[in-house]
C-alpha positions as CSV (number, residue, x, y, z in Angstrom):
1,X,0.0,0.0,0.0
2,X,1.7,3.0,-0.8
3,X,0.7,7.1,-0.9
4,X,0.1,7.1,-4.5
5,X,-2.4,4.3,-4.4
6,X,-4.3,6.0,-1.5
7,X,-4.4,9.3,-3.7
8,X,-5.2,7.0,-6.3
9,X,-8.5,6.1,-5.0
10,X,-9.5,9.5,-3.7
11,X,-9.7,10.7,-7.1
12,X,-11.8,7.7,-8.3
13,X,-13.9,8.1,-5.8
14,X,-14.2,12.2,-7.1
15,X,-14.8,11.9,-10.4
16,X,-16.7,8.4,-10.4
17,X,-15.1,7.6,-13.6
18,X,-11.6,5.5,-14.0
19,X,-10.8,8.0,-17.7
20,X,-11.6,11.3,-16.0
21,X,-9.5,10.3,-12.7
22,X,-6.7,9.0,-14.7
23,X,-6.4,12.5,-16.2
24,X,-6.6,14.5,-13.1
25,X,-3.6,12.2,-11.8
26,X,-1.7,12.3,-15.1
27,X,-1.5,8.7,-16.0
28,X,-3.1,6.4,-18.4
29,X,-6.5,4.6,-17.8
30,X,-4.9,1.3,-17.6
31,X,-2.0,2.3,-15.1
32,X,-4.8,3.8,-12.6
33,X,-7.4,0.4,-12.8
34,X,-3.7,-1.5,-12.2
35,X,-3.0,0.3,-9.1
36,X,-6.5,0.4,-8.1
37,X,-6.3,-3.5,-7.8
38,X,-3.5,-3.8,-6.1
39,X,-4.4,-1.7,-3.6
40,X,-8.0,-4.1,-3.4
41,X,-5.8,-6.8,-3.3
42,X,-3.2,-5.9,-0.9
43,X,-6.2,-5.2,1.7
44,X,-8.4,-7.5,0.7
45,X,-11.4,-6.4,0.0
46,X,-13.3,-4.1,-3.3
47,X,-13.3,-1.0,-2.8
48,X,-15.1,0.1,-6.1
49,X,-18.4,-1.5,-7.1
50,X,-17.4,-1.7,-11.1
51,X,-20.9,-2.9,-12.1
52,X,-22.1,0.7,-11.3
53,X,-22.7,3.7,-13.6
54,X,-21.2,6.3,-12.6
55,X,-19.1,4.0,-10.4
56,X,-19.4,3.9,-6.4
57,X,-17.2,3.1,-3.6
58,X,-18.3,0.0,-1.6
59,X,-19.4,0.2,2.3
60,X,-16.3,-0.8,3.4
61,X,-14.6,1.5,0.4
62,X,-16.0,5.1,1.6
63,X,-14.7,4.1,5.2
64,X,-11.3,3.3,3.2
65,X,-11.6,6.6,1.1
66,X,-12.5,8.4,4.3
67,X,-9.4,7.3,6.5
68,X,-7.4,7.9,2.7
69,X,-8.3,11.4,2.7
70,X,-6.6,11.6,6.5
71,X,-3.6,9.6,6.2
72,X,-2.7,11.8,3.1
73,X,-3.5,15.4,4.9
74,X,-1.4,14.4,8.0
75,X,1.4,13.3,5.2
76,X,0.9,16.6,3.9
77,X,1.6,18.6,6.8
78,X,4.9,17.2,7.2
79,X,5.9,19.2,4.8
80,X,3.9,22.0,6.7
81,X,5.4,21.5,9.1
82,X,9.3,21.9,8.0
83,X,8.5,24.9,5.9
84,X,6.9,26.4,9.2
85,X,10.2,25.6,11.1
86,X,12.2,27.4,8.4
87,X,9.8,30.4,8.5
88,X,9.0,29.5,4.7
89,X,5.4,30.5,3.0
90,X,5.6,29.1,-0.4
91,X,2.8,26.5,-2.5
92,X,-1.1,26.7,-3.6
93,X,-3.9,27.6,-1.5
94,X,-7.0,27.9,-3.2
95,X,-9.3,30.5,-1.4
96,X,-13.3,31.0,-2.7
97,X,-15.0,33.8,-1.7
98,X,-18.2,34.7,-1.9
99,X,-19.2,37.5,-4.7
100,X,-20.8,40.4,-2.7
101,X,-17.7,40.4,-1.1
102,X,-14.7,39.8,-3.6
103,X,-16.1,42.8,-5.3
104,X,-15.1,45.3,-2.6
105,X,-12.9,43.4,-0.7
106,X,-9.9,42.0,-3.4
107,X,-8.5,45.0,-4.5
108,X,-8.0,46.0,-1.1
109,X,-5.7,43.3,0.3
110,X,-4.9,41.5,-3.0
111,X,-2.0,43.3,-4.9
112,X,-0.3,43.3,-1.1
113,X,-0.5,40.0,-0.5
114,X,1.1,39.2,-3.5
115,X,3.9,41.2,-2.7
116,X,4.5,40.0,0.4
117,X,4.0,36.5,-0.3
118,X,5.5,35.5,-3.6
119,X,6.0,32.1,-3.4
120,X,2.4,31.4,-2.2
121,X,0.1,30.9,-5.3
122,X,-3.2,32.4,-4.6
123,X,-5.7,30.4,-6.5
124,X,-9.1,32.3,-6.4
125,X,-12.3,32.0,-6.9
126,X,-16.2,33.1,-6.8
127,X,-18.3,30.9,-4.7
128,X,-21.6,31.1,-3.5
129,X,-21.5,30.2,0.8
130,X,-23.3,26.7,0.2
131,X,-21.1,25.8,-3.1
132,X,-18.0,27.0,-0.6
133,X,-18.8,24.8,1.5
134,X,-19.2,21.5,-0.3
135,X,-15.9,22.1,-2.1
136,X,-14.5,22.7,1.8
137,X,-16.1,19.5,2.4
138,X,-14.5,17.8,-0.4
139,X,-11.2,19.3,-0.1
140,X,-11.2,21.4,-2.9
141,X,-10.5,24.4,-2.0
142,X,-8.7,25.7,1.2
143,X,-10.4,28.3,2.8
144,X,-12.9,30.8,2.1
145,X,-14.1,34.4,3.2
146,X,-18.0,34.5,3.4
147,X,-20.4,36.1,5.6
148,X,-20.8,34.1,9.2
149,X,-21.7,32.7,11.1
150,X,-22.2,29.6,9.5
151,X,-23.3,27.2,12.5
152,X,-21.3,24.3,10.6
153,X,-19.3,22.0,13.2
154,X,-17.0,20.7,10.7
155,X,-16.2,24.4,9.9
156,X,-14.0,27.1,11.5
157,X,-14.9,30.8,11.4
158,X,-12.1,33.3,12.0
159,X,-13.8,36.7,12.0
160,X,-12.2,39.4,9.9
161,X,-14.7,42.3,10.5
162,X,-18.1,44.1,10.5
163,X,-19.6,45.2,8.0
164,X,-22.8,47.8,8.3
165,X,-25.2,48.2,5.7
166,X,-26.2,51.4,4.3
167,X,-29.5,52.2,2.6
168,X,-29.3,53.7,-1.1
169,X,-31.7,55.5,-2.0
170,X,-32.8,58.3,-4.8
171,X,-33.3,61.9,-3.8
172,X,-37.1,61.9,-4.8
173,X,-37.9,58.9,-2.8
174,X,-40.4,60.1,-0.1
175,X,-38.6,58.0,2.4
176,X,-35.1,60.1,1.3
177,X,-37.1,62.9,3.3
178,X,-37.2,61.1,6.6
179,X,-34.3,62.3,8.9
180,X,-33.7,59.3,10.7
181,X,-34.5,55.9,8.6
182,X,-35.2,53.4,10.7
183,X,-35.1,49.7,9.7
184,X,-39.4,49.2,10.1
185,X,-39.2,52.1,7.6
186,X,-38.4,49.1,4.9
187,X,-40.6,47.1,5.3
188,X,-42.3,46.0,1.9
189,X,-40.8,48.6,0.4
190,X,-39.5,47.8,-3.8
191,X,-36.1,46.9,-3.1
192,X,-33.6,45.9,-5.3
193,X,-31.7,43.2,-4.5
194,X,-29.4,40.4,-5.9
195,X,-29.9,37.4,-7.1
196,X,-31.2,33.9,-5.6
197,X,-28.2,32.3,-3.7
198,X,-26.4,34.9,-2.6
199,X,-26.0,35.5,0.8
200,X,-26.2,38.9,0.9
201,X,-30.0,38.9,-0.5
202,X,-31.3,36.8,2.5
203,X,-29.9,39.5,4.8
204,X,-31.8,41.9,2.7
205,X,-34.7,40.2,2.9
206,X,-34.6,39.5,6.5
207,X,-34.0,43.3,7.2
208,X,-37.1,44.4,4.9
209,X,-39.3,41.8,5.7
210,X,-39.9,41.4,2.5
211,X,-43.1,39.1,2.2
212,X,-43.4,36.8,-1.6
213,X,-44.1,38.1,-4.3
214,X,-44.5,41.8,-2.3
215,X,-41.4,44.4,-2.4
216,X,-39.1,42.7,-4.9
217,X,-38.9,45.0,-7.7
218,X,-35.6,43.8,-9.5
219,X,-33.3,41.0,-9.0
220,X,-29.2,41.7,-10.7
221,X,-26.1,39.4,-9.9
222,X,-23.9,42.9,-9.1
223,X,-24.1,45.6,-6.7
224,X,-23.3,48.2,-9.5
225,X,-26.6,47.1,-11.6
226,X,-28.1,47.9,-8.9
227,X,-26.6,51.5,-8.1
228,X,-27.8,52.3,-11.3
229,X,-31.8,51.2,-11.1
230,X,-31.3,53.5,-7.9
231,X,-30.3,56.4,-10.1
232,X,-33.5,55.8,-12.1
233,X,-35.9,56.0,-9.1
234,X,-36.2,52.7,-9.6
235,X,-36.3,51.2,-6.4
236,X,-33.9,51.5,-2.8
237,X,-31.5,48.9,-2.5
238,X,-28.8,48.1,0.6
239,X,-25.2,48.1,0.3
240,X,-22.0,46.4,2.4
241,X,-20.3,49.8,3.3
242,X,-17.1,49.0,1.5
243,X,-18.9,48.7,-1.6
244,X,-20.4,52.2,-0.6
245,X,-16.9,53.4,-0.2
246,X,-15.9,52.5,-3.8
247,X,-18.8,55.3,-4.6
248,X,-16.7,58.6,-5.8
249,X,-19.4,60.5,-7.2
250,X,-21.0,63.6,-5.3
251,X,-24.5,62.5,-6.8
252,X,-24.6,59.4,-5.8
253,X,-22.5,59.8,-2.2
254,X,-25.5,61.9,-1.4
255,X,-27.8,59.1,-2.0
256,X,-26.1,57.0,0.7
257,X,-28.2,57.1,4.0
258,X,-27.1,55.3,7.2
259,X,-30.0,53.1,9.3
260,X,-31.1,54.9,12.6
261,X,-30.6,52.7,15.6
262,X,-28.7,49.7,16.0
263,X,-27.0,49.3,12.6
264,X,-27.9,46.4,10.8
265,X,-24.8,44.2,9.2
266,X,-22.4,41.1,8.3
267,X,-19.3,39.8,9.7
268,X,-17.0,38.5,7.1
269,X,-14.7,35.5,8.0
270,X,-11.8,33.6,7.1
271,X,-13.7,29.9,7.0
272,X,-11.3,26.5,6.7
273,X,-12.0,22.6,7.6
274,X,-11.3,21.7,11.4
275,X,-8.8,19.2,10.0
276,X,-6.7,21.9,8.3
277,X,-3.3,22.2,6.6
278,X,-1.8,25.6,5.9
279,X,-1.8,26.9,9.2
280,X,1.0,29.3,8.3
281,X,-0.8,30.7,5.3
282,X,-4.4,31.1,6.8
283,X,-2.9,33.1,9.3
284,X,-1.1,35.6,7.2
285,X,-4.0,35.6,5.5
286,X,-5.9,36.7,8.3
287,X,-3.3,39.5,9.4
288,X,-3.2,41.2,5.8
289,X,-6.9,41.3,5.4
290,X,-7.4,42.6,8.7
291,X,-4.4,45.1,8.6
292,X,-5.5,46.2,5.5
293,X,-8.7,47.3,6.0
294,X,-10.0,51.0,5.5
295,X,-9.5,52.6,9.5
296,X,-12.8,54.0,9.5
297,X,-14.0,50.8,9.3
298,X,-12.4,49.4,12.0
299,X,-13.2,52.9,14.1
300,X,-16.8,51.7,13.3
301,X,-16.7,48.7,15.3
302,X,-17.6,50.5,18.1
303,X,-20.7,51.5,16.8
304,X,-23.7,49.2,18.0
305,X,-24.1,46.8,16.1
306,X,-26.8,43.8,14.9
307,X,-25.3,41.2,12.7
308,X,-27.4,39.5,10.3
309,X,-27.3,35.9,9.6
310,X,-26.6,34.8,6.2
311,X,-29.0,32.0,6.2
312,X,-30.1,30.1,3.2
313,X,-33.9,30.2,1.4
């Protein structure tokens, strides 16, 4: 039995198919189904039921899988663990996070990161929280940043910060009049908002009440679709403060209003599997982002606060 083999079997069991695995593992179809019986008959047992389409571990092979998947990440960190020693960052980590965030967030702690850490290879993508966390789950990614909490046990959540929403709304908007907005004032109101599956819309939703099929005027997969509808008269919408922040024009600056009272809002997190490699590189991760942030967002943490969970629909 030998690594190989046990990495071997992980990606059958991934892509249910012996041709798809073999070219994920860069080897002919033949060389994998080889190695694949070995490793059955070195323990004994099948671990793939071969009469199925797409094909399926057996009982006792998802057990095997499962202890496969641990004996290579503590074989793994090894490595972690000498690099550590030597103070060295360097390899792949392959971070999702979710869009309402990337949008604001990236260009604020990317191009430093980079700089900083050149030998770590920052592999990024868009992820919704629930696609986030299946690919967690199955190892295929390495962390994420997403709005928490979660309430996942096999998940942790470092918090980064707090972010407050802002109401956006047009100038000839009777509400615009009010001087303080407060959050009942939103209630079945025709907000724009973003589209099924992100996070960000359930927080929306939860603030406005908004019943079905009452309130939702227009559904867009960005924040600056949105902005836009405003500028029409269209509709109010909420935004994440840092995307407010990105706003540079007078015109529209004036159409941000702040929420009277205890300030709705989300905390975004650095998420990762309890069983986690990488140590070194989540937590530099962690520092940057959080020493990078805009001060007045940090000075607003003192504000009071309610944060909003991201639950799914």
């Amino acid at each position: 039995m030998t690594i190989t083999q046990l990495e071997y079997i992980i990606a059958l069991a991934k892509y249910e198919n012996f041709l798809e695995a073999s070219k994920h593992c860069f080897i002919t179809q033949p060389t994998l189904s080889i190695q694949v019986q070995k490793l059955e008959e070195y323990l004994g047992v099948t671990i793939f039921d071969r009469s199925k389409k797409p094909l399926k571990p057996t009982e006792i092979g998802k057990r095997i899988i499962e202890q496969a998947k641990d004996i290579i990440r503590e074989y793994k960190r090894i490595e972690e663990i000498l690099m550590e020693s030597k103070n060295v960052l360097e390899g792949e980590f392959r971070l999702g996070i979710i869009p309402s965030v990337s949008v604001s967030l990236l260009p604020i702690f990317l191009k430093s990161f980079t700089e900083k850490y050149p030998k770590i290879k920052l592999v990024l993508s868009e992820l919704q929280t629930e696609e986030m966390i299946k690919k967690l789950q199955n190892e295929e990614i390495d962390g994420g940043i997403a709005s928490t909490p979660l309430n996942d046990p096999q998940i942790i959540e470092k918090p980064l910060y707090l972010e407050p929403f802002s109401l956006f709304i047009h100038p000839e908007n009777p509400l615009f009049q009010k001087k303080d907005i407060k959050e009942f004032d939103l209630i079945d109101q025709e907000i724009l908002l973003l589209n099924e599956g992100h996070c960000f819309r359930n927080q929306v939703t939860q603030i406005c009440k908004i019943r079905k099929n009452k309130g939702i005027f227009f559904e867009s997969g960005s924040f600056q679709t949105l902005i836009s509808l405003v500028e029409q008269n269209l509709g109010i919408t909420l935004l994440p403060y840092l995307v407010t922040e990105n706003i540079k024009l007078p015109k529209q600056k004036q159409m941000i209003r702040k929420i009277s009272g205890i300030t709705p809002s989300r905390q975004i997190s650095l998420i990762y599997r309890r069983k986690h490699l990488k140590e070194g590189i989540l937590s530099a991760l962690e520092n940057l982002i959080i020493s990078s942030l805009p001060k007045n967002l940090l000075d607003l943490e003192d504000e009071s606060k309610k944060i909003i969970s991201p639950k799914f629909n």
